[in-house]
C-alpha positions in Angstrom: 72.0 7.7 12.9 72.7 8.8 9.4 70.6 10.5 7.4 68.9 8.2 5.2 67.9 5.9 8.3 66.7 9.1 10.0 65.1 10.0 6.7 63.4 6.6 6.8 62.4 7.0 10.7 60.5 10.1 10.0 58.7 9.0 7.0 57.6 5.7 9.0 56.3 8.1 12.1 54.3 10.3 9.3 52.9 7.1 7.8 52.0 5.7 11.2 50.3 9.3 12.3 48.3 9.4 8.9 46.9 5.9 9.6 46.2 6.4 13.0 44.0 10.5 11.8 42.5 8.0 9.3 41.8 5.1 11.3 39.8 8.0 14.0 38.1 9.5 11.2 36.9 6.6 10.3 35.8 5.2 13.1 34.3 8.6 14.0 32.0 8.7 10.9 30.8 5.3 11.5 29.8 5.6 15.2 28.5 9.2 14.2 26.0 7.2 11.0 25.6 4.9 13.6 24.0 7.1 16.0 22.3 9.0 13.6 20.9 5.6 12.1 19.5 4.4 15.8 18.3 7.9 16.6 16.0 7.7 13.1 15.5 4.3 14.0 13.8 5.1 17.5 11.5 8.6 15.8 10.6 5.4 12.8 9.4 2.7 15.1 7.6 5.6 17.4 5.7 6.9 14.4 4.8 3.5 13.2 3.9 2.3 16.9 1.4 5.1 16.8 -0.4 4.1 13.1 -0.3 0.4 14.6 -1.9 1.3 17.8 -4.5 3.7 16.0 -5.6 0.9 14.0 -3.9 2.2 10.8 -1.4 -0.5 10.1 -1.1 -4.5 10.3 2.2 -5.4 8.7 5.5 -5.2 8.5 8.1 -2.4 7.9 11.5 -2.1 6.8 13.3 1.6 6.1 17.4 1.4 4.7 19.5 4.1 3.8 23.0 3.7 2.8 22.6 0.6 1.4 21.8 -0.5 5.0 18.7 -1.3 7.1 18.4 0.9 9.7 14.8 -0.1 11.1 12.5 -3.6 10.6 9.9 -4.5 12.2 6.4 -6.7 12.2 3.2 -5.0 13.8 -0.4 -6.6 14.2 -1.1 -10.3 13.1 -0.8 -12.5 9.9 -3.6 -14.5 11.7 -5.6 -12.9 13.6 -7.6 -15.9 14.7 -4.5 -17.6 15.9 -3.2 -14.4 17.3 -0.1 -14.9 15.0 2.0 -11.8 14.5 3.5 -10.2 11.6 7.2 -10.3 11.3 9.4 -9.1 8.8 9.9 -12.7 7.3 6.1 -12.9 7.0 5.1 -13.2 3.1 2.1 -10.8 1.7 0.6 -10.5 -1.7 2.1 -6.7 -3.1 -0.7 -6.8 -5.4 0.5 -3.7 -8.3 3.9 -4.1 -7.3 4.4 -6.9 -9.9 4.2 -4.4 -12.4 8.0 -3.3 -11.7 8.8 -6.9 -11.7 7.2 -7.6 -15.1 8.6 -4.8 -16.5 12.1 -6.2 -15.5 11.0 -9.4 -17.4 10.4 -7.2 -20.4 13.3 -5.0 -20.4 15.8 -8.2 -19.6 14.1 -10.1 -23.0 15.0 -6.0 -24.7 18.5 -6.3 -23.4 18.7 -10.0 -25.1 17.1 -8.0 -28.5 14.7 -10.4 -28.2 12.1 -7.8 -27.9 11.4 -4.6 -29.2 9.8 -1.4 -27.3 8.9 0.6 -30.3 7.4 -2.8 -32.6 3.6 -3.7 -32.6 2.6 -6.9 -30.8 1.3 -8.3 -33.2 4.8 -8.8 -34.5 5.2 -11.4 -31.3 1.6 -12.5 -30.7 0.5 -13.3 -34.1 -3.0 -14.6 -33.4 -3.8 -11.2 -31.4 -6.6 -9.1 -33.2 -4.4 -7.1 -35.2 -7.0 -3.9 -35.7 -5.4 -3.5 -31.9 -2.3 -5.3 -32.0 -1.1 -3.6 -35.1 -1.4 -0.2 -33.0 -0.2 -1.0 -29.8 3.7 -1.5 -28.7 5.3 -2.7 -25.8 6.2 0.8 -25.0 2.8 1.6 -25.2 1.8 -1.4 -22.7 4.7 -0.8 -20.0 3.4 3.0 -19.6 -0.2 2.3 -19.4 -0.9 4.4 -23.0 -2.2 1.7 -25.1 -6.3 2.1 -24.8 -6.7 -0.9 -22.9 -9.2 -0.3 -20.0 -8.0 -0.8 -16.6 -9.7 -4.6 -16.4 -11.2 -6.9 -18.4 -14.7 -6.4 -19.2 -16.3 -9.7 -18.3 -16.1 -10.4 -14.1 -14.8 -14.1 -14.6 -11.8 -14.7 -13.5 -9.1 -16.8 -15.3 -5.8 -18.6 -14.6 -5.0 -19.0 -18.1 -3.1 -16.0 -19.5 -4.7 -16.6 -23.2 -7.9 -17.1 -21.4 -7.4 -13.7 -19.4 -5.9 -11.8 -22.6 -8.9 -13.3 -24.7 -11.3 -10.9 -22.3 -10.2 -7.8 -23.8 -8.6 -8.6 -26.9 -11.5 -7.8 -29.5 -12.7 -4.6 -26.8 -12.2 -0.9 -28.9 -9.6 1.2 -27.7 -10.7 3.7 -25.3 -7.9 6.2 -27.0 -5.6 5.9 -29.5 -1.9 4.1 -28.1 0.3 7.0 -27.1 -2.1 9.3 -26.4 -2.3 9.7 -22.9 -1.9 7.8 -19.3 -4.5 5.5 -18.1 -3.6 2.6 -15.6 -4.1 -0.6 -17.3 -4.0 -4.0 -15.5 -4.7 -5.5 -18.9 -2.2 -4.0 -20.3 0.3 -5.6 -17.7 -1.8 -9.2 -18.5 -0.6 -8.9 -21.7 3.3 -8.1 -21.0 3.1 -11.1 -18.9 1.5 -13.3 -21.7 4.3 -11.7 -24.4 6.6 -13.0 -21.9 5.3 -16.2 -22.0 4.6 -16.5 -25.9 8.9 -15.2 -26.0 10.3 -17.6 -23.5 7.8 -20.4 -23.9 7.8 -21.2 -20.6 5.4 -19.8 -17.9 5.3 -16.3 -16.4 6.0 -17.6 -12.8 9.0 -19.9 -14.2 10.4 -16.7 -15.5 10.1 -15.1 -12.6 12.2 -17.0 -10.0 14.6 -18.0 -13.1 15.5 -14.7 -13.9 15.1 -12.5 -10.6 14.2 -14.4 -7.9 16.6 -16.6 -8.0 19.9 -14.7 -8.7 18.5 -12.1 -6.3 18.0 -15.1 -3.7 14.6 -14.0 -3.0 13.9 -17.1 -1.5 10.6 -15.9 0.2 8.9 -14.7 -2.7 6.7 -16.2 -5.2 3.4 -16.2 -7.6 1.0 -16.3 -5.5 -2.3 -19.1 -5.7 -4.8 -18.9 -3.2 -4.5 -23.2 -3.0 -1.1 -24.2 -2.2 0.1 -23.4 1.6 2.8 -21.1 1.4 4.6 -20.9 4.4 4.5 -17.5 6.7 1.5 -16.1 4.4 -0.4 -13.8 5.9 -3.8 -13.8 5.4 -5.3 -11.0 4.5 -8.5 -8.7 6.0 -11.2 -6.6 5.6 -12.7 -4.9 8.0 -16.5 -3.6 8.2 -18.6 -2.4 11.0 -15.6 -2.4 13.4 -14.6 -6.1 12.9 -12.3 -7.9 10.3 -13.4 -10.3 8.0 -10.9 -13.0 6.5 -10.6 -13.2 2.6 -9.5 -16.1 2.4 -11.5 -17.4 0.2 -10.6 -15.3 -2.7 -8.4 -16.3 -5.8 -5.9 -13.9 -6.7 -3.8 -15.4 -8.7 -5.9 -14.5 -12.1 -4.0 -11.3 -11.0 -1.2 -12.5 -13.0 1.6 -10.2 -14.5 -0.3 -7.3 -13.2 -0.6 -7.8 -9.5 0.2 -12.0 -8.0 3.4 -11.6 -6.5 3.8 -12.5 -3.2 7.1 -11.0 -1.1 8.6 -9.7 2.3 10.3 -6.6 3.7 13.3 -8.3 3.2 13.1 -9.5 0.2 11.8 -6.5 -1.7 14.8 -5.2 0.2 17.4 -7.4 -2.0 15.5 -6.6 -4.9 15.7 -2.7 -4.0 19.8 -3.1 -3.8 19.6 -4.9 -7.2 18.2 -1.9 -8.7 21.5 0.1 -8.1 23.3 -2.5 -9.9 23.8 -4.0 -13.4 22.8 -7.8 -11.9 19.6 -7.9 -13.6 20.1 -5.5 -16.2 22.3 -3.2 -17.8 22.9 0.3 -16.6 21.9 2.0 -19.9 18.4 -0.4 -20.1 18.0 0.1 -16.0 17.7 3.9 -16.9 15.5 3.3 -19.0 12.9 1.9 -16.7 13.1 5.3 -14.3 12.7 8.1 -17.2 9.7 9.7 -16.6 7.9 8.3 -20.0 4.6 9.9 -19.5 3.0 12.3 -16.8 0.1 10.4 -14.8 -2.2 12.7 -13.7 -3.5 10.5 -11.3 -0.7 10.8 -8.9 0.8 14.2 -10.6 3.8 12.7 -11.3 4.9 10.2 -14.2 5.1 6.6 -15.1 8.7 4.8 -16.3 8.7 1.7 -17.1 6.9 -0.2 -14.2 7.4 2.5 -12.2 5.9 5.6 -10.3 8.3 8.9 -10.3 6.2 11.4 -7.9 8.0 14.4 -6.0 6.7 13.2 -2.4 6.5 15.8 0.6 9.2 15.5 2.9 7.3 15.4 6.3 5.2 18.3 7.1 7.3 20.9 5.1 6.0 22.7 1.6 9.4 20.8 0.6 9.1 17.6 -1.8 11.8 15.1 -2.9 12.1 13.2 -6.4 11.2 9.2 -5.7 10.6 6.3 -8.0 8.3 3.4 -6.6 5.1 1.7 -6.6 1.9 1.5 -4.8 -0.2 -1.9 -4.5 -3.8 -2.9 -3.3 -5.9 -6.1 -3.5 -8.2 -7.8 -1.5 -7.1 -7.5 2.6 -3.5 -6.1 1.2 -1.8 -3.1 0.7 1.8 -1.9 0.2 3.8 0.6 -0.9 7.8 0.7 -1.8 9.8 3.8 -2.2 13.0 5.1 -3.1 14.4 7.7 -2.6 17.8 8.4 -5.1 19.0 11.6 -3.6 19.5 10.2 0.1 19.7 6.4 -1.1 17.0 5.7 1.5 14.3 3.0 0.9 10.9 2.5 2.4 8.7 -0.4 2.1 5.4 -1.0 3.8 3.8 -4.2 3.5 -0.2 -4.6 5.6 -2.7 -7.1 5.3 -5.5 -5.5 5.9 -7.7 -3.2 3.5 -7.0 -0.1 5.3 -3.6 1.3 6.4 -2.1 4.9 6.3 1.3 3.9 4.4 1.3 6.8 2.5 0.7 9.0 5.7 3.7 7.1 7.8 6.2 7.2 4.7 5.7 10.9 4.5 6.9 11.1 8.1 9.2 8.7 7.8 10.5 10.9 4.4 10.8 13.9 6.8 12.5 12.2 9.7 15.5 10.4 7.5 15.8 14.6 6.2 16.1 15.5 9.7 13.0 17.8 9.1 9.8 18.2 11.3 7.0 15.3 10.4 3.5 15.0 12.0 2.4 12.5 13.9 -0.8 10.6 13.9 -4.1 12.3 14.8 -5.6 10.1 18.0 -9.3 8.4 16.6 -11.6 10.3 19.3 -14.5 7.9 19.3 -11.8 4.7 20.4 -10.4 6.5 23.2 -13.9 7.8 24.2 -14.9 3.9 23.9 -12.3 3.2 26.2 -13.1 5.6 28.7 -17.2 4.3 28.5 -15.7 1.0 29.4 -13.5 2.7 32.4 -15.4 5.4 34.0 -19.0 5.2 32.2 -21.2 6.3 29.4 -21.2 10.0 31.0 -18.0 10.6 31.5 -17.5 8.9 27.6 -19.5 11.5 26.3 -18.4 14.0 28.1 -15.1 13.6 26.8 -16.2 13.2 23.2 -17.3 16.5 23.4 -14.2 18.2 25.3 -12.0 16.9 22.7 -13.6 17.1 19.6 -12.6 20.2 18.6 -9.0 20.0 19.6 -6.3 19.0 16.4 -4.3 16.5 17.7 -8.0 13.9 17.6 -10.1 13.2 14.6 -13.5 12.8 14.6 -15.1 10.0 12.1 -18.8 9.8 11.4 -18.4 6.0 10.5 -16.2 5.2 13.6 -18.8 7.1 16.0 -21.4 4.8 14.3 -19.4 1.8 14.5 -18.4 2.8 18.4 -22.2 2.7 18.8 -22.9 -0.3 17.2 -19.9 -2.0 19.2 -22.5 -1.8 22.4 -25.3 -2.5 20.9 -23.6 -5.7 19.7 -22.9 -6.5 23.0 -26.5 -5.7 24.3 -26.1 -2.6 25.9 -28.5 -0.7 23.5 -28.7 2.2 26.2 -25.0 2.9 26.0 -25.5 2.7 22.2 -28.4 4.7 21.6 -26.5 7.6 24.2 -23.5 7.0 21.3 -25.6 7.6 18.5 -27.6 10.6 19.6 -24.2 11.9 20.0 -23.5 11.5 16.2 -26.7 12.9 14.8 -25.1 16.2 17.2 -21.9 16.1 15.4 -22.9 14.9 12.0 -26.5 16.4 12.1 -27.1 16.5 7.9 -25.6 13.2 7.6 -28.5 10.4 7.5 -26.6 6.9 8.8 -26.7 8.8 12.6 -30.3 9.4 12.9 -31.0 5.7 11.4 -28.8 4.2 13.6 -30.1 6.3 17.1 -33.5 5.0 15.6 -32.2 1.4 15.3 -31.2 1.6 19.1 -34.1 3.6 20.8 -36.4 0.9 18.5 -34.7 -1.9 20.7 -35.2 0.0 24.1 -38.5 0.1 23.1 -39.0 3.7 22.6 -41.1 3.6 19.3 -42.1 7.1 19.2 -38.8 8.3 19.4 -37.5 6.1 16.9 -40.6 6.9 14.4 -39.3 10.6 14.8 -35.8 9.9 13.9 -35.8 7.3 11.2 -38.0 10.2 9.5 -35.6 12.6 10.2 -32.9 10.1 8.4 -35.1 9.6 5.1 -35.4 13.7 4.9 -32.0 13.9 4.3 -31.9 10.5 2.1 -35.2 10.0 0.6 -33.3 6.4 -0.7 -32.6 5.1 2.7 -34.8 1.8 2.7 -33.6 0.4 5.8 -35.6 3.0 7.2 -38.6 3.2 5.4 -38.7 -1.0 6.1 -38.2 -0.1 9.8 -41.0 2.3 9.9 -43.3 0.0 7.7 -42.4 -2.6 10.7 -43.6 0.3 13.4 -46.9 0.2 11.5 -45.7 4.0 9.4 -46.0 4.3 5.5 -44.1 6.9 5.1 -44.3 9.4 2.7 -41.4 11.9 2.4 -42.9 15.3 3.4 
């Protein structure tokens, strides 16, 4: 062999050896972000399990990091009368997150010099009262600083943007524009109608034209309480223990503020956007996440559409820069966040008027830092509800007490009282009236548990015993009429003593 081919063999061999190191390492980083991934995957849908199971989240989930999802999932149901459950194609209304979206709109008709940040509306909306308009700018507007209050004065609700600006457009300034922070949802009313007056055409045609649609957001949408929209969930309240459907209730006067209607996923393609120059350029994108003005509120700062708040990374004294929004409107609530440092995302979408989303993004904040995160306290009086129903009022009780004390349960005076009220409901006022004696013992200077004890030993027929408590409720709350009609009924004019 001479020395050029053998020159050419070793050289091929190296080559071959390097690809093969790379090809290992490679495959070793993947299988080892791989594992990590699944391993935060199995801590996320534990923690979450836990929330759902507690009764402190119906909804759906989705956590990425990377650039890819690493845990989805649906909990609880979009119907609950049909027993329907949420999954992570299931659409809900994400209520203040529209802000980030309409602030998009704004900064894209910016980047077309279409708009200015720094000019006074008036200079687009002409026929807006200009003692206001000549004040306020769209700066102003996008970081909640103009003096406009946080709604419209009159109750009525509109569909008509001009109708909805026309509610606060004469109203004094609560400040001067610039001064300070305070949230606006007029404020965001208005972007959306300056959108409309610059594009002439409507805010929702805007929308899907110039995000949804190049994004491929194909589930999302303006949201009008008429029209059936496919996989919407319906959203809940709940009082007294059970839910309550709001059906019934138009959102869509909402508008540019809070009427957008999404999923998981597709608030996922719109986070993957962000780190992009699809919708916007780079130089106007950074814009949008400078930290404008501190928001006391949150002790953080707004952007442009956007919250920047140093969250606690689980249950450490440790916090981490993030950029995101919260959102809440009748039976819905939700909350996205980034995180830049770790490229991690974490939306939570519920529909329901109560879920701990910020508690479960803090763990799940701690678990993608591979730090220590709490998990959910248990709600004492539902597990000592269940064990009424297994092993009898006594033994319910008993362990009421027993466990009351200890920190991985949390007591709740309205849950004890709603617990109560469950039997009593279901005609066991014995059962009931043992519950609520046992919240006036826990909660003794709180009124509701000696009104509602009295309420249950009135329908066991013990008169004199409830006399003696509903009096013992109005001394603590002199304004409790329930009470002073239910001693009126048991033939007492009472007179607080």
């Amino acid at each position: 062999m001479n020395n050029y081919t053998n020159t050419l063999s070793k050289t091929y061999t190296l080559c071959c050896f390097i690809f093969v190191v790379l090809v290992y390492s490679s495959c070793g980083q993947t299988n080892t972000f791989k594992s990590e991934a699944s391993s935060k995957s199995d801590k996320i849908n534990e923690i979450v399990s836990l929330y759902a199971d507690y009764d402190g989240f119906n909804g759906s989930v989705l956590v990425a990091q990377e650039g890819e999802i690493i845990y989805k999932n649906g909990f609880g149901f979009a119907h609950m009368e049909w027993d329907i459950s949420n999954q992570t194609d299931t659409k809900f209304q994400i209520a203040s997150l529209t802000k980030s979206f309409t602030a998009m709109l704004i900064m894209q008709l910016v980047a077309e010099n279409k708009l200015d940040l720094n000019l006074p509306i008036s200079t687009y909306l002409p026929d807006y009262p200009k003692e206001n308009g000549n004040l306020i700018t769209i700066h102003h507007l996008l970081t909640h600083s103009s003096g406009l209050g946080r709604d419209a004065s009159d109750d009525k609700k509109y569909n008509q943007p001009k109708d909805m600006v026309n509610q606060f457009a004469n109203a004094p300034l609560q400040f001067q524009p610039g001064e300070h922070f305070k949230y606006s949802n007029s404020g965001y009313t208005l972007l959306g109608y300056i959108i409309e007056t610059i594009s002439k055409k409507p805010y929702e045609e805007v929308l899907k034209e110039k995000i949804f649609t190049p994004l491929k957001m194909n589930n999302s949408g303006y949201f009008r309480h008429q029209p059936l929209i496919k996989k919407m969930a319906a959203g809940y309240v709940k009082g007294f223990g059970d839910f309550f459907n709001t059906i019934g209730s138009d959102e869509s006067s909402a508008y540019a503020a809070g009427a957008i209607y999404s999923t998981v996923e597709d608030l996922f393609l719109w986070d993957q956007a962000l780190s992009t120059e699809i919708l916007l350029p780079k130089k106007y994108m950074d814009l949008m996440f400078e930290k404008h003005i501190p928001d006391p509120s949150y002790n953080g700062h707004y952007g442009y559409g956007w919250e920047l708040i140093n969250k606690p990374i689980g249950n450490t004294s440790e916090t981490v820069p993030t950029v995101g929004h919260s959102g809440s409107i009748s039976g819905f609530r939700a909350l996205y966040t980034r995180i830049p440092s770790i490229n991690a995302t974490v939306i939570f979408l519920n529909n329901t008027n109560r879920a701990f989303i910020i508690s479960m993004t803090t763990a799940i904040t701690g678990i993608l830092h591979d730090k220590p995160y709490d998990f959910p306290k248990k709600p004492l009086a539902k597990f000592m509800s269940k064990v009424i129903k297994n092993e009898g009022i006594a033994k319910g009780i008993k362990f009421y007490k027993d466990h009351k004390d200890l920190d991985e349960y949390y007591v709740s005076e309205t849950e004890l009282i709603v617990a109560g009220y469950r039997f009593l409901q279901a005609g066991n006022a014995a059962a009931a009236a043992e519950v609520f004696k046992l919240s006036t013992e826990v909660f003794p200077d709180r009124d509701n548990p000696y009104d509602s004890y009295a309420e249950a030993l009135k329908t066991l027929g013990k008169n004199k015993e409830a006399i003696i408590n509903y009096k013992k409720s109005l001394q603590i709350n002199p304004n409790n009429t329930n009470a002073i009609r239910m001693l009126k009924e048991l033939g007492v004019d009472y007179i607080n003593e």
